[in-house]
N, C-alpha and C positions, 0 to 999 in steps of 0.2 A: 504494500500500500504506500503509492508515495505520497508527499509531507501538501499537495493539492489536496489529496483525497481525504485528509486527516485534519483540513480546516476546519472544519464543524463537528467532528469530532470528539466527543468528552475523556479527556485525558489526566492523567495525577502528572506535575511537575514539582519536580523540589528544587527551592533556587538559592544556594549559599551564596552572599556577597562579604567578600577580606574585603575591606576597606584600610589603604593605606596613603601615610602622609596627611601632612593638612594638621587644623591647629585640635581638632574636636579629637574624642576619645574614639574607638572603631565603636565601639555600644549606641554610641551617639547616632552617629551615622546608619549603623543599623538599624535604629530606630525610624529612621526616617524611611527605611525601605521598606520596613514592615509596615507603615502609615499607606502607603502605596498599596500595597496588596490590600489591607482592610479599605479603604476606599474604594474599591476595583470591584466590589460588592460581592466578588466569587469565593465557595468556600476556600476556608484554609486552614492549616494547622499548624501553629508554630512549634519546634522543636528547637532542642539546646545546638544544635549544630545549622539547622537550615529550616527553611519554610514550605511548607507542602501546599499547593495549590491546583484545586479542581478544576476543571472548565474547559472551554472549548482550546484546540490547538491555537487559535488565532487569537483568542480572548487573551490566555494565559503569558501565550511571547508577547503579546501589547503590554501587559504590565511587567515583564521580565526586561524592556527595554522601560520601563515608566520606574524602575526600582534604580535600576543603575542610574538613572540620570539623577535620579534624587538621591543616591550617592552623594555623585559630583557637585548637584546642589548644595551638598551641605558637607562639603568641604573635601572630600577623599580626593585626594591627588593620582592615586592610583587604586585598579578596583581588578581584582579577580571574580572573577562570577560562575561558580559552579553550577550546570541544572542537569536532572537526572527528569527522563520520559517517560513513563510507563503507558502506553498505549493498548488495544487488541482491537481486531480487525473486524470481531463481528459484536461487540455490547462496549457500552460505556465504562469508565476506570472510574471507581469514588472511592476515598478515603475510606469511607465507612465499609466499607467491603474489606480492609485490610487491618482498622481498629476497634471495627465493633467489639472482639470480645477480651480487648483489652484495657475497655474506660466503664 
């Protein structure tokens, strides 16, 4: 399936941002990109290493490029950005399929 066919698509993405340089704390900055995600109105789940976030393939990389800039927003001079995909070709990917029976 390629990355056209998996636009509309409901998919899990997990997106770690290292924020480096700049005068702010990396927490700080981090903050600010999980502000992005929670406005993005999609679910999500924050974890101690990364952020998991549900939704469509297009939805998700819009705010995956709406995170890093509000990085640089707020001050990270340099930015690594890890994301991990979990897709399948015939049903949708949700969180809840993978944490229900551990919350």
């Amino acid at each position: 399936m390629g990355v056209l066919m998996m636009r509309n698509k409901q998919i899990n993405l997990a997106v770690q941002v290292l924020p480096f340089g700049g005068k702010k704390h990396a927490y700080e900055i981090v903050d600010e990109a999980i502000k992005q995600i929670r406005n993005s109105g999609l679910i999500y789940k924050v974890c101690p290493f990364e952020t998991v976030i549900e939704g469509s393939y297009a939805e998700v990389m819009n705010v995956v490029e709406k995170v890093q800039k509000a990085c640089y927003d707020a001050g990270a001079e340099n930015l690594i950005c890890n994301i991990k995909i979990q897709s399948h070709s015939k049903k949708n990917v949700t969180i809840d399929d993978k944490m229900h029976k551990y919350e």
